[in-house]
C-alpha positions in Angstrom: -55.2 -132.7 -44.1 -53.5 -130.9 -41.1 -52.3 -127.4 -41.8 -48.4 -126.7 -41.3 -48.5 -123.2 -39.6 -45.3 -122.1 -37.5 -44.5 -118.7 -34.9 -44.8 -115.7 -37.2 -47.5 -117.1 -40.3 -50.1 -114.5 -40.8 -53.4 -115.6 -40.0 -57.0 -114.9 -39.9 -60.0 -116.1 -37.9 -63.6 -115.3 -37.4 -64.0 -113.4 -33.8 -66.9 -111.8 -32.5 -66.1 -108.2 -34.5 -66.0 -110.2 -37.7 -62.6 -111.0 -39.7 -59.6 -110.6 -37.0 -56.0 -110.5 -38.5 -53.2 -111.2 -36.8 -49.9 -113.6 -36.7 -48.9 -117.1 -34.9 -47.0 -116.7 -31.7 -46.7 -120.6 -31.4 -48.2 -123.9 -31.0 -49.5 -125.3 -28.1 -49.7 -128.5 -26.8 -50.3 -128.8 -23.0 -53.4 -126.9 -21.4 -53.0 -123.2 -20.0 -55.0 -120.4 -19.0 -55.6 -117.2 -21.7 -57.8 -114.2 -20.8 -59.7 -116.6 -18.1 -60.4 -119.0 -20.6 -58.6 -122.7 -20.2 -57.4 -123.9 -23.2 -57.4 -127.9 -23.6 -54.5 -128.3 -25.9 -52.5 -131.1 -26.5 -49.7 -133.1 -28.3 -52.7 -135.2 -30.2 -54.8 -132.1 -30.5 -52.8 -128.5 -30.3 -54.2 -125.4 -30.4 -52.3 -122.3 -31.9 -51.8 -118.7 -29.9 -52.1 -116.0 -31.9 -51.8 -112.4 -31.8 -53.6 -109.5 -33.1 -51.9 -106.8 -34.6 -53.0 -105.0 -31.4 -51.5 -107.3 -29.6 -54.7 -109.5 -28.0 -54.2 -112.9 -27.9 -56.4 -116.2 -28.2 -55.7 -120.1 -28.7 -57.5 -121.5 -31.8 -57.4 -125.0 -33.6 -55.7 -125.2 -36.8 -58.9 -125.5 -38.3 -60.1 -122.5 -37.4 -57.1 -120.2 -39.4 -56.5 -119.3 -42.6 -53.2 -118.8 -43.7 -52.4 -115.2 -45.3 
């Protein structure tokens, strides 16, 4: 089942620190470039940019979040 999350869900993830925290900015679904890293989204497989609260931001598959 595919999650529903839209701009301003709170979120969480597992990063590199452990537990990161943060909210959705939006989805995405053509490819761009964040921090250097390419981000291969698209309208059959989006990604979702999201923020910490100290304001960093990745791309991560729906998958990958857990709705707060």
């Amino acid at each position: 089942m595919t999650k529903t999350l839209k701009a301003g869900d709170g979120v969480s993830w597992s990063s590199h620190g452990g537990k990161a925290h943060g909210k959705v900015v939006r989805k995405l679904t053509s490819g761009r470039t964040i921090k250097g890293h390419k981000v291969a989204a698209s309208k059959d497989n989006p990604e979702y940019l999201v923020e910490t609260d100290e304001g960093k931001q990745a791309a991560h598959k729906a998958a990958a979040l857990t709705k707060a």
